[in-house]
Residue frames as qw, qx, qy, qz and C-alpha x, y, z in Angstrom:
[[0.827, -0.042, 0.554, -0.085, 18.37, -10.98, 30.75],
 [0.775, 0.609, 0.057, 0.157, 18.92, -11.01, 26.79],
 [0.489, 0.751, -0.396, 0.201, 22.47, -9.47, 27.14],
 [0.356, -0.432, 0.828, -0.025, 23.39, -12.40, 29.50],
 [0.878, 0.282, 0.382, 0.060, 21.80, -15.08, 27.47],
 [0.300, 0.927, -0.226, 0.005, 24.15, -13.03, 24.88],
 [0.165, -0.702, 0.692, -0.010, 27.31, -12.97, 26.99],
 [0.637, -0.338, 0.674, -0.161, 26.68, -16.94, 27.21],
 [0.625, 0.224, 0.645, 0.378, 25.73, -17.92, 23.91],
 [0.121, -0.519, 0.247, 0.810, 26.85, -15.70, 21.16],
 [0.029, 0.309, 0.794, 0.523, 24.25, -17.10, 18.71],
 [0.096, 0.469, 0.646, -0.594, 21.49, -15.55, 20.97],
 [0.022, 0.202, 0.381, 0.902, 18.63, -13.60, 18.66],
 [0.275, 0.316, 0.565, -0.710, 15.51, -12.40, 19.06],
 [0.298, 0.474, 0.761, 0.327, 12.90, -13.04, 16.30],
 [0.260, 0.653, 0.278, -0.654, 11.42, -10.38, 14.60],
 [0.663, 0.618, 0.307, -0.291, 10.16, -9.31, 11.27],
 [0.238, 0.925, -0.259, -0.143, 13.64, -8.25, 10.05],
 [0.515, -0.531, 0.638, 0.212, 14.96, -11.12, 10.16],
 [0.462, 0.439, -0.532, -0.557, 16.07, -11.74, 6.21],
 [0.780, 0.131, -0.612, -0.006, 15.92, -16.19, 6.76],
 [0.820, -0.382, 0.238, -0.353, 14.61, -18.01, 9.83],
 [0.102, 0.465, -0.879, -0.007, 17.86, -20.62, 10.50],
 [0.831, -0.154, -0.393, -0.363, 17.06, -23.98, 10.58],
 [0.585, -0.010, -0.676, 0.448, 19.62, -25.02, 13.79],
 [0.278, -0.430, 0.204, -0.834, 17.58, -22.89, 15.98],
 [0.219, -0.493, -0.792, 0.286, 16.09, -23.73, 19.42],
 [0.005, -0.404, 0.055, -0.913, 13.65, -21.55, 20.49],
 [0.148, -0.457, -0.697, 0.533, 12.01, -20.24, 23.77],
 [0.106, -0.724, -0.131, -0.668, 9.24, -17.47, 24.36],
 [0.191, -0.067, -0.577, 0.791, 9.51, -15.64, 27.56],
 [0.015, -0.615, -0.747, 0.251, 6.81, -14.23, 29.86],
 [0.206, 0.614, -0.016, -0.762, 6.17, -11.19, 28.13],
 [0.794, 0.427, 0.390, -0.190, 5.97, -13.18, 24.72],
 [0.032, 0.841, -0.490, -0.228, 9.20, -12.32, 23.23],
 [0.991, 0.107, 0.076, 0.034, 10.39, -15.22, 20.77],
 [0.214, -0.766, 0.604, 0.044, 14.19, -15.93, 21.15],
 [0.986, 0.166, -0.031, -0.015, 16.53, -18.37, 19.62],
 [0.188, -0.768, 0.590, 0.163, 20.03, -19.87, 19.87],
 [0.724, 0.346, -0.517, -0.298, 21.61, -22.38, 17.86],
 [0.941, 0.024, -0.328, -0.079, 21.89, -26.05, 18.67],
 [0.700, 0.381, -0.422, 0.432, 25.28, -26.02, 18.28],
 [0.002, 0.541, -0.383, 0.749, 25.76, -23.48, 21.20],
 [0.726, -0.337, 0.128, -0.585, 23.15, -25.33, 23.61],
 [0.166, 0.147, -0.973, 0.069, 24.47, -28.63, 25.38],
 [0.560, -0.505, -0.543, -0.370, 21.06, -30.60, 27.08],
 [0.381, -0.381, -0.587, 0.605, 22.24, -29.30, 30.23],
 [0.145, -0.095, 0.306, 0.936, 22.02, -25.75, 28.62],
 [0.354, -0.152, -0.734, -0.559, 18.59, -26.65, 27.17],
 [0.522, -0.435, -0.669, 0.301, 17.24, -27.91, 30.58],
 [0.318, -0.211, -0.272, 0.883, 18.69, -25.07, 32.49],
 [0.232, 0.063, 0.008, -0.971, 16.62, -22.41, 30.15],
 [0.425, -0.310, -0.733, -0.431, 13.51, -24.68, 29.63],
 [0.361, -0.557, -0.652, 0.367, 13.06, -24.10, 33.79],
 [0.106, -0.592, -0.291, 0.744, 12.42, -20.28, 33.09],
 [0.210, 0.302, -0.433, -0.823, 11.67, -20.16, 29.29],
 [0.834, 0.101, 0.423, -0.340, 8.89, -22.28, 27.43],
 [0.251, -0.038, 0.773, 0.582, 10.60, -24.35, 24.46],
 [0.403, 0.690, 0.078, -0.597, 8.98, -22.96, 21.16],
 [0.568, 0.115, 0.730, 0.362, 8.32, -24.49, 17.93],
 [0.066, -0.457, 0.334, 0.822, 8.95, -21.94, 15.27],
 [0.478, 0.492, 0.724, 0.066, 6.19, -22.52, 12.42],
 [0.415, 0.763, -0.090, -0.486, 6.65, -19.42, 9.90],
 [0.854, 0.437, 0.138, 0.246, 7.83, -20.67, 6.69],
 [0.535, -0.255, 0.333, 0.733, 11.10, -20.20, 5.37],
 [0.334, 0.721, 0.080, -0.602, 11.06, -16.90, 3.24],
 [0.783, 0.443, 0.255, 0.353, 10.95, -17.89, -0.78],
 [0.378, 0.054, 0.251, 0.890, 13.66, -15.78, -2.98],
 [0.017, -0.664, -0.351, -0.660, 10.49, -13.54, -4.11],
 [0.562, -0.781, -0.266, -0.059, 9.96, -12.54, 0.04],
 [0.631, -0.429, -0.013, 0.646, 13.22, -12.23, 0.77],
 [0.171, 0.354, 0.258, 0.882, 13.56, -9.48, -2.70],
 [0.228, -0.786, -0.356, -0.451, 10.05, -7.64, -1.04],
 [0.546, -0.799, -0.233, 0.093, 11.83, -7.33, 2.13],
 [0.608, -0.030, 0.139, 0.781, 14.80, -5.86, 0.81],
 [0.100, 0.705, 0.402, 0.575, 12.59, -3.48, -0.69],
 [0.401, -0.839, -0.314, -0.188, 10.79, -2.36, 2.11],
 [0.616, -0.728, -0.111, 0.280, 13.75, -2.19, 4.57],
 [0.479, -0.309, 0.270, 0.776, 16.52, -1.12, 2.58],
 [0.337, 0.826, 0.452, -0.002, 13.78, 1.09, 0.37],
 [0.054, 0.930, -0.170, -0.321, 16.44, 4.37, 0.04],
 [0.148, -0.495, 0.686, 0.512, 18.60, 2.37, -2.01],
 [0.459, 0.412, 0.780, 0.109, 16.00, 0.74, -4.33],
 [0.058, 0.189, 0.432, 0.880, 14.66, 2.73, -7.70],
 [0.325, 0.135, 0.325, -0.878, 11.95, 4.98, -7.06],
 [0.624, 0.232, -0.068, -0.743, 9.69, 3.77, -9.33],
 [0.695, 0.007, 0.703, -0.148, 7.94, 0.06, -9.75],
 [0.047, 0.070, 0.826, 0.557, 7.41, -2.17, -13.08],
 [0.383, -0.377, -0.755, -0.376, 3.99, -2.66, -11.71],
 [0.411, -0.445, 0.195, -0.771, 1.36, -1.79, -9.19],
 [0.491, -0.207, -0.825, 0.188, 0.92, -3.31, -5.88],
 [0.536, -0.619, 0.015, -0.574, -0.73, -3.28, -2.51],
 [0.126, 0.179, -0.896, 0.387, 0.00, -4.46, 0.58],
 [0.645, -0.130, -0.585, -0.475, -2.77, -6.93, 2.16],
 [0.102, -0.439, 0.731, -0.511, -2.84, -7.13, 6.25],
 [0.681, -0.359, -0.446, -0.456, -4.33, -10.02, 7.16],
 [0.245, -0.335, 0.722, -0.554, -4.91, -11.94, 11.19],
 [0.667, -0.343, -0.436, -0.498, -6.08, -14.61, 12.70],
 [0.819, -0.553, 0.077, -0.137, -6.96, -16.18, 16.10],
 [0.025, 0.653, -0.753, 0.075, -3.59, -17.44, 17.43],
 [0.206, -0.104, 0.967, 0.104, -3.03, -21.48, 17.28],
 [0.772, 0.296, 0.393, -0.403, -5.95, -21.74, 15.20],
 [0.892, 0.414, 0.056, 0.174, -4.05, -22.54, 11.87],
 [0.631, -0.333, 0.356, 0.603, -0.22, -23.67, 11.50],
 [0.026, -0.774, 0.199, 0.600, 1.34, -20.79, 9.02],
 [0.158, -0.186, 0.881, 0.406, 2.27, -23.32, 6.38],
 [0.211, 0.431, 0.869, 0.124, -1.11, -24.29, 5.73],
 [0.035, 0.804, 0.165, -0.570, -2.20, -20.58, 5.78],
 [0.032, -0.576, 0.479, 0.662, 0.23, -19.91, 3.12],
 [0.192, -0.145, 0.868, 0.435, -0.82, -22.67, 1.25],
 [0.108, 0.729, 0.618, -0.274, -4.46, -22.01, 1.57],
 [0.166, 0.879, 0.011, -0.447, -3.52, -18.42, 0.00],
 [0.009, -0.365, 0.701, 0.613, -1.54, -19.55, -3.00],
 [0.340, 0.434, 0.831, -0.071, -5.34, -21.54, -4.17],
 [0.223, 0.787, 0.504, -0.278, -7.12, -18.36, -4.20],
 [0.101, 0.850, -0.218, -0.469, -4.27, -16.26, -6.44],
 [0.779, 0.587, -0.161, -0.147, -2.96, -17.03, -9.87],
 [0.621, 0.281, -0.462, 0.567, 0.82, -17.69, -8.81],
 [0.677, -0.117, -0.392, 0.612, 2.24, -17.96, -5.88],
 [0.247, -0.913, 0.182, -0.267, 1.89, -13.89, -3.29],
 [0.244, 0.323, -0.593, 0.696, 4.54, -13.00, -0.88],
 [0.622, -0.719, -0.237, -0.201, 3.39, -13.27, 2.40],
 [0.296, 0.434, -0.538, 0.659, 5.39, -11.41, 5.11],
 [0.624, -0.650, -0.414, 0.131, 4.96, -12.56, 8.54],
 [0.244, -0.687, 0.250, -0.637, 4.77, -10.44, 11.38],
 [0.137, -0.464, 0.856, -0.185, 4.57, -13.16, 13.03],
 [0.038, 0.089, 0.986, 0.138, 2.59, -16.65, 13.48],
 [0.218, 0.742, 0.630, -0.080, -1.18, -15.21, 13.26],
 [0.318, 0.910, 0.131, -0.230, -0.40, -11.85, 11.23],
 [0.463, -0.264, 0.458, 0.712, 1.56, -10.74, 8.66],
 [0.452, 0.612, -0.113, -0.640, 1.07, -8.53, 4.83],
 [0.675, 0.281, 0.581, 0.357, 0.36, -10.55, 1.71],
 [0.129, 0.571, -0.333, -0.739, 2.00, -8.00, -1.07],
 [0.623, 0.489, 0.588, -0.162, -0.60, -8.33, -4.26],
 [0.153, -0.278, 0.536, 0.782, 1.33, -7.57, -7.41],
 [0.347, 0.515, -0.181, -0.763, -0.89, -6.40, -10.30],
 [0.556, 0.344, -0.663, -0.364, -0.11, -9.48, -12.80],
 [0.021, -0.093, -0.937, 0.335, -0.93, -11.88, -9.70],
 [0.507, -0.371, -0.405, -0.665, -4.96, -12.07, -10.24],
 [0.492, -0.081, 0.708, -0.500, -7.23, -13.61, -7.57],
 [0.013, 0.168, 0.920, 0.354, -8.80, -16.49, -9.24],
 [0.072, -0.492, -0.781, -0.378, -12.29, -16.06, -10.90],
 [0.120, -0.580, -0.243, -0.768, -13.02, -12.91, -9.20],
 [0.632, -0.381, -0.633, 0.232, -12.68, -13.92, -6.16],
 [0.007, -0.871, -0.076, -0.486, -13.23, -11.08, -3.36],
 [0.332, 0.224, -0.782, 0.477, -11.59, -11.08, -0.06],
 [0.620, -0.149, 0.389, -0.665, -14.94, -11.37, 1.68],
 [0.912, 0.176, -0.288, -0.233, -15.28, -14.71, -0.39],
 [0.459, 0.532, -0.646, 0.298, -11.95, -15.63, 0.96],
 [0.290, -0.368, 0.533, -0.705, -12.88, -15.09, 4.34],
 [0.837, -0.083, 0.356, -0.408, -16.18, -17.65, 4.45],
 [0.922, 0.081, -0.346, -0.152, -14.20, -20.28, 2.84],
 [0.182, 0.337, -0.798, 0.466, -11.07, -20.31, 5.26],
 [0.428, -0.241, 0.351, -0.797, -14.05, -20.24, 7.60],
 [0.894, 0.127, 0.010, -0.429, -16.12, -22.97, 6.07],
 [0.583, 0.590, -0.530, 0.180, -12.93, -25.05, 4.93],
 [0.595, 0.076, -0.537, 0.593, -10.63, -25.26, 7.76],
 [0.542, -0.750, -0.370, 0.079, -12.64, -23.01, 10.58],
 [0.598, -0.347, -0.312, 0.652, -10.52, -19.99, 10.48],
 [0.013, -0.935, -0.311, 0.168, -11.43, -16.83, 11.46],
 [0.551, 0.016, 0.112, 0.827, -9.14, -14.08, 9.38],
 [0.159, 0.889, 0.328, -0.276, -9.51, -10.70, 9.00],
 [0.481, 0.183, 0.104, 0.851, -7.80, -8.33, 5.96],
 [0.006, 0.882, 0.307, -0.357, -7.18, -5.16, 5.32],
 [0.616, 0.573, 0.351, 0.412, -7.16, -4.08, 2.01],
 [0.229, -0.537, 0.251, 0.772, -4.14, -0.88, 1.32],
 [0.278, 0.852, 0.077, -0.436, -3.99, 1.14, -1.98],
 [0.846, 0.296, 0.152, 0.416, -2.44, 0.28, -5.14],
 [0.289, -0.795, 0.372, 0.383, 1.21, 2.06, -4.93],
 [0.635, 0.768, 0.007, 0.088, 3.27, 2.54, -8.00],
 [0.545, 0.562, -0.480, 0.395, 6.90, 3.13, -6.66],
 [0.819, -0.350, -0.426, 0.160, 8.96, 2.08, -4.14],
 [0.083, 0.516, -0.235, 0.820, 10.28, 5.96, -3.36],
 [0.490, -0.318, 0.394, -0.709, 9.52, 5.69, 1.28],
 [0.699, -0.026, -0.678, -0.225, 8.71, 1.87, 1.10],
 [0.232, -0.077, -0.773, 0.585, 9.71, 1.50, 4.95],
 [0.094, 0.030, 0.165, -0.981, 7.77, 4.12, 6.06],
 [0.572, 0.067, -0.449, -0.683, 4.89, 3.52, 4.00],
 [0.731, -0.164, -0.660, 0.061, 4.62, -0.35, 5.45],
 [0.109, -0.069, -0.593, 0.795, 5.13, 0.99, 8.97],
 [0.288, -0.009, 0.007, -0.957, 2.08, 3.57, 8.29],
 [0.656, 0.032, -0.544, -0.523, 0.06, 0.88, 6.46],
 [0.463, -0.144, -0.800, 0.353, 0.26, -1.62, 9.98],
 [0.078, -0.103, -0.488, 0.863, -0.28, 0.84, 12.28],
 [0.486, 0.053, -0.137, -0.862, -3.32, 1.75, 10.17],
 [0.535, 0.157, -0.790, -0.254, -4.46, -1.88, 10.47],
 [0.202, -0.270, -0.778, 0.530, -4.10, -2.44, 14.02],
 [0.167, 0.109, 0.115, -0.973, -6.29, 1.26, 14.23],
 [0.510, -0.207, -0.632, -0.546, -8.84, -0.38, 11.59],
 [0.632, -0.264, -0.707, 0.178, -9.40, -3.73, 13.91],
 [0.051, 0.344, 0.582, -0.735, -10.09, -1.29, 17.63],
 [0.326, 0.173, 0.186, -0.910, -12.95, 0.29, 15.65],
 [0.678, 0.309, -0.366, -0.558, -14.47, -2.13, 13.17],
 [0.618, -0.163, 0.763, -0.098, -15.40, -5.70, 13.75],
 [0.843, 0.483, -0.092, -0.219, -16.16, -6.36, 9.63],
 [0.899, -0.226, 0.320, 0.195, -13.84, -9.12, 8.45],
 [0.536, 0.399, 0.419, 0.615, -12.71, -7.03, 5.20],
 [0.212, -0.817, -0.185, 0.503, -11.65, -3.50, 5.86],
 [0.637, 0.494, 0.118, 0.580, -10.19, -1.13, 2.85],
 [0.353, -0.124, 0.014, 0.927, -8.02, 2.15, 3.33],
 [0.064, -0.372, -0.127, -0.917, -10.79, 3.84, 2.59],
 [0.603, -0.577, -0.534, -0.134, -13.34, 2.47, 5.03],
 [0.602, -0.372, -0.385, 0.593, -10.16, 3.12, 7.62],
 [0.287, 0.504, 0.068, 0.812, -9.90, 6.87, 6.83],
 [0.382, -0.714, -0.093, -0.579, -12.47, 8.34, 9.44],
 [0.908, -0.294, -0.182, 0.237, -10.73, 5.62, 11.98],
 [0.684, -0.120, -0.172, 0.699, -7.21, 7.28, 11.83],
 [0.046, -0.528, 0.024, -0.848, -8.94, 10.88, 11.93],
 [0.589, -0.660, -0.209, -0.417, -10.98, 10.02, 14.92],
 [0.848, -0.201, -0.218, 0.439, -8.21, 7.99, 16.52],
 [0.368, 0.341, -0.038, 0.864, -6.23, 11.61, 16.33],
 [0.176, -0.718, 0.001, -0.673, -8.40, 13.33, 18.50],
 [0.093, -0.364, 0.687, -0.622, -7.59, 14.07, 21.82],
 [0.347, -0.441, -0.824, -0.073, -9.60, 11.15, 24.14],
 [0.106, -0.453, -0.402, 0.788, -11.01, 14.28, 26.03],
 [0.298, 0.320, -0.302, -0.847, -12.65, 15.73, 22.95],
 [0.205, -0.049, -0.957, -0.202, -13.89, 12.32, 22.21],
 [0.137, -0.554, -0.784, 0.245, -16.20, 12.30, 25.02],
 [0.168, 0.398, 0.116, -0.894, -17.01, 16.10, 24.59],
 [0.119, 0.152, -0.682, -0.705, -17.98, 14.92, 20.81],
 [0.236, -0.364, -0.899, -0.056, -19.92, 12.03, 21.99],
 [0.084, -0.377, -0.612, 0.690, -21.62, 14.21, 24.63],
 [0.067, 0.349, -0.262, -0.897, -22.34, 16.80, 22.27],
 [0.296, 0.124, -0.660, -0.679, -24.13, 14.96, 19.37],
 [0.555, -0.255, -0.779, -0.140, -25.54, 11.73, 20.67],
 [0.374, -0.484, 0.137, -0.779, -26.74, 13.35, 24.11],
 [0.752, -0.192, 0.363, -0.516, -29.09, 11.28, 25.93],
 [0.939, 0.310, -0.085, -0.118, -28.29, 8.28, 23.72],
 [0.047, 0.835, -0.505, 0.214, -24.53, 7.70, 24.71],
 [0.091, -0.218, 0.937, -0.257, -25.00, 4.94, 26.47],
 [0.764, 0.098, 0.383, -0.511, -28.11, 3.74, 24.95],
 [0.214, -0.226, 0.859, 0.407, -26.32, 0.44, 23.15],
 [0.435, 0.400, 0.781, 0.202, -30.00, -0.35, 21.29],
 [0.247, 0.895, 0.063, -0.367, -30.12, 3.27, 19.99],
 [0.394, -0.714, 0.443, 0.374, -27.13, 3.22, 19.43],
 [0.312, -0.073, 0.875, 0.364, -26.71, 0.14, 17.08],
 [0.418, 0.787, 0.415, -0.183, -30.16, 1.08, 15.37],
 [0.153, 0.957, -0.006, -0.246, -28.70, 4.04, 14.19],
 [0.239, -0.556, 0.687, 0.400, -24.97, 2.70, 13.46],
 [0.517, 0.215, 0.813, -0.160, -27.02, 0.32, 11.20],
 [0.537, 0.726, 0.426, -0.059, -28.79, 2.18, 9.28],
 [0.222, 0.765, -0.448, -0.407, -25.61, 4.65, 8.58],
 [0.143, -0.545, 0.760, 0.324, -23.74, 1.56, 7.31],
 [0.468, 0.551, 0.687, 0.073, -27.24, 0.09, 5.12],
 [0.231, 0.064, 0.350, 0.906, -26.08, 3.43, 3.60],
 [0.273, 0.053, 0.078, -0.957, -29.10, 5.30, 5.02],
 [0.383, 0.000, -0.765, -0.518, -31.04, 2.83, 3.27],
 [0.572, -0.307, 0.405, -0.644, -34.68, 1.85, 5.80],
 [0.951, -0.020, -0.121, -0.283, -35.77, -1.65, 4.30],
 [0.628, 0.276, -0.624, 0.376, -31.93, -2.91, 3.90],
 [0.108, 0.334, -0.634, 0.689, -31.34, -1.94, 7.64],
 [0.745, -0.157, 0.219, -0.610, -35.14, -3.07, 9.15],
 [0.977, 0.064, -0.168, -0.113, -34.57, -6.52, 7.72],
 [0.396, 0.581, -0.600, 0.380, -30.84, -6.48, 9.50],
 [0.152, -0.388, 0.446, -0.792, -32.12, -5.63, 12.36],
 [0.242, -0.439, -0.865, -0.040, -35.25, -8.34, 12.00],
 [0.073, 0.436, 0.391, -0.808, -37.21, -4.97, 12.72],
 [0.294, 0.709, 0.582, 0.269, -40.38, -3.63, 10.96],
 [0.360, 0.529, 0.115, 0.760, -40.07, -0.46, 8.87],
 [0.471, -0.787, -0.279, -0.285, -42.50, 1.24, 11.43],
 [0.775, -0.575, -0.083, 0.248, -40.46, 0.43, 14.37],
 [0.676, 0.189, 0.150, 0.696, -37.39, 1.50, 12.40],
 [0.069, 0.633, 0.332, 0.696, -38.99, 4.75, 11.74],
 [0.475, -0.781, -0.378, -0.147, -39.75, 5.26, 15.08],
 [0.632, -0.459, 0.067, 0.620, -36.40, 5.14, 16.87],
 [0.288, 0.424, 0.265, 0.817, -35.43, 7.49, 13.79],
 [0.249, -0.748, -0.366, -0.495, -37.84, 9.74, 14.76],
 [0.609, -0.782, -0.107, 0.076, -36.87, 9.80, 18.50],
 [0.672, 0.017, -0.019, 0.740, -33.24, 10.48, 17.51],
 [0.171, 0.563, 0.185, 0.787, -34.32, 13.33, 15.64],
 [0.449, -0.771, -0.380, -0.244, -36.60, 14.55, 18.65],
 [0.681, -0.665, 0.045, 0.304, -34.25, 14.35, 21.42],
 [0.613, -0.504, 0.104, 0.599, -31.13, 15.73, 19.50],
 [0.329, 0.822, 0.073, -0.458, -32.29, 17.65, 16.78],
 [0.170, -0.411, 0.756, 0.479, -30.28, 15.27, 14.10],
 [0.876, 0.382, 0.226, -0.187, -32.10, 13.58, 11.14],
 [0.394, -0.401, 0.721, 0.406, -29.54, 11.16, 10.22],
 [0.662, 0.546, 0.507, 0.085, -31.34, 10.44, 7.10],
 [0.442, 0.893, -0.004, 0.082, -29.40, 13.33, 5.64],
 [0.972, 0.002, -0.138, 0.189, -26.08, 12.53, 4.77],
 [0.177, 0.631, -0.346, 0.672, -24.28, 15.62, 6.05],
 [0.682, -0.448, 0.310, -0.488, -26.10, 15.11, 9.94],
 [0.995, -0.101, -0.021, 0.018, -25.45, 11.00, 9.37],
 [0.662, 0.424, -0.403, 0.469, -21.61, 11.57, 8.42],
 [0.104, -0.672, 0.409, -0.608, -21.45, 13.88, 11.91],
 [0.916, -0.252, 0.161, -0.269, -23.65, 10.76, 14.10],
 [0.968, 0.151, -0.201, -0.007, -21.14, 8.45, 12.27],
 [0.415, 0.609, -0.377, 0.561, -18.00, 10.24, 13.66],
 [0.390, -0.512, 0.444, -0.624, -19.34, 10.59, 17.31],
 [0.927, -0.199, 0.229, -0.221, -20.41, 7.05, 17.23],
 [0.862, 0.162, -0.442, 0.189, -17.19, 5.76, 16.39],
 [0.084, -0.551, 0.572, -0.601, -15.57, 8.36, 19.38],
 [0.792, -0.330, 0.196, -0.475, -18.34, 6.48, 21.59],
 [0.971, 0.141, -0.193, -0.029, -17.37, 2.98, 20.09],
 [0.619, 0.454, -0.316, 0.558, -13.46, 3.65, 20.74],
 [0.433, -0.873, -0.174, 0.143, -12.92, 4.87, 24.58],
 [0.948, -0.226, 0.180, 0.134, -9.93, 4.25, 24.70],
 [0.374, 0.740, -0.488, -0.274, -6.82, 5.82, 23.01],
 [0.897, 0.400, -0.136, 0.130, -4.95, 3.45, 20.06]]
């Protein structure tokens, strides 16, 4: 289909991330697979228009136009083997999502230039994700964290976002690559972890576990967590307390559980599979099988 829409109108494109500057004489359609597609005006009489509107949906294009500083970050990234290895300054890249149509991209953007000292890039991926690149000499205001961020979009304007927080990087020596890796690790985060604020290190045990065969997965799971495998209130007990950092009162009062009771199910872990997650070599092994368990599914 796309290389007759092509043959017919020689403006034909397909949106995607690589595109350096979103035209402004664009119609666009998405097709049934979700594929956003534009042609220009010019090229499109209202018979034209009609014609594809009875097998396309007409689409109203809402990423911002990229500023001069977005358009320089995406030069970087894609054309990264001709750029100097090395940066002025240290950055990170910043993935963030939210719910489709819950907030128009513009206001997103503008919402995130409040919370930072000047003005971030923000590369869209498209209209509910995309990377906000966090340049060293760009602060967040007053210390702001990106869990703080989160409950005011939330509280504010009622949208649900999630980031994920990359590593300061220092040159720009694999920049493509690197942003490729740094998505992929994102999407990986978001199948295992429902927190709204993931970092690169939280994700680490995610893209090692994600690596094992999904046959070894369930051998793992089988293996450790035994009888408990499919017990979802063991289960979450125990994921609980690994991620109260072992810790009984912080994780009884999570749970709205007395210490006692807490202690107990502990106790019957240990019984029935001879783990005592309370030690943090045995809890790190529980915490690996229970994300195999948590993850059926290969990424």
């Amino acid at each position: 289909m796309y290389k007759m829409l092509k043959n017919f109108f020689p403006t034909f494109l397909i949106y995607d991330e690589n595109i350096s500057e979103i035209p402004d004489d664009y119609q666009w359609f998405v097709t049934d697979t979700n594929t956003i597609i534009g042609i220009a005006k010019s090229d499109l009489s209202a018979k034209d228009a009609a014609m594809l509107s009875t097998f396309l949906t007409p689409y109203q294009l809402t990423i911002p136009k990229p500023t001069d500083l977005e358009k320089l970050w995406k030069n970087r990234i894609h054309h990264s083997s001709s750029m100097p290895e090395t940066s002025h300054e240290k950055f990170r890249f910043v993935y963030f999502s939210f719910p489709k149509n819950q907030i128009e991209p513009n206001i997103f953007r503008t919402a995130m230039y409040e919370f930072f000292s000047n003005p971030i890039p923000i590369l869209w991926e498209n209209e509910q994700e995309g990377i906000l690149i966090e340049q060293q000499g760009v602060q967040l205001e007053d210390s702001l964290t990106y869990d703080q961020i989160v409950d005011t979009l939330m509280s504010d304007l009622y949208v649900k976002t999630k980031f994920f927080i990359g590593p300061y990087l220092e040159d720009f020596k694999d920049l493509s690559n690197q942003y490729l890796s740094f998505i992929q690790l994102a999407k990986i985060s978001a199948s295992y972890s429902d927190n709204p604020v993931i970092t690169y290190v939280d994700a680490i045990p995610f893209r090692l576990v994600n690596q094992i065969p999904f046959e070894q997965r369930n051998q793992i799971s089988n293996l450790v967590l035994k009888e408990f495998q499919n017990d979802e209130e063991m289960l979450q007990t125990i994921w609980t307390f690994i991620q109260c950092n072992l810790n009984i009162s912080l994780t009884a009062k999570k749970l709205y559980m007395h210490r006692n009771s807490l202690q107990y199910r502990i106790d019957k872990f240990f019984e029935k599979t001879g783990i005592d997650v309370r030690q943090f070599n045995q809890a790190l092994t529980v915490y690996i099988s229970l994300l195999a368990t948590m993850h059926k599914e290969p990424v």
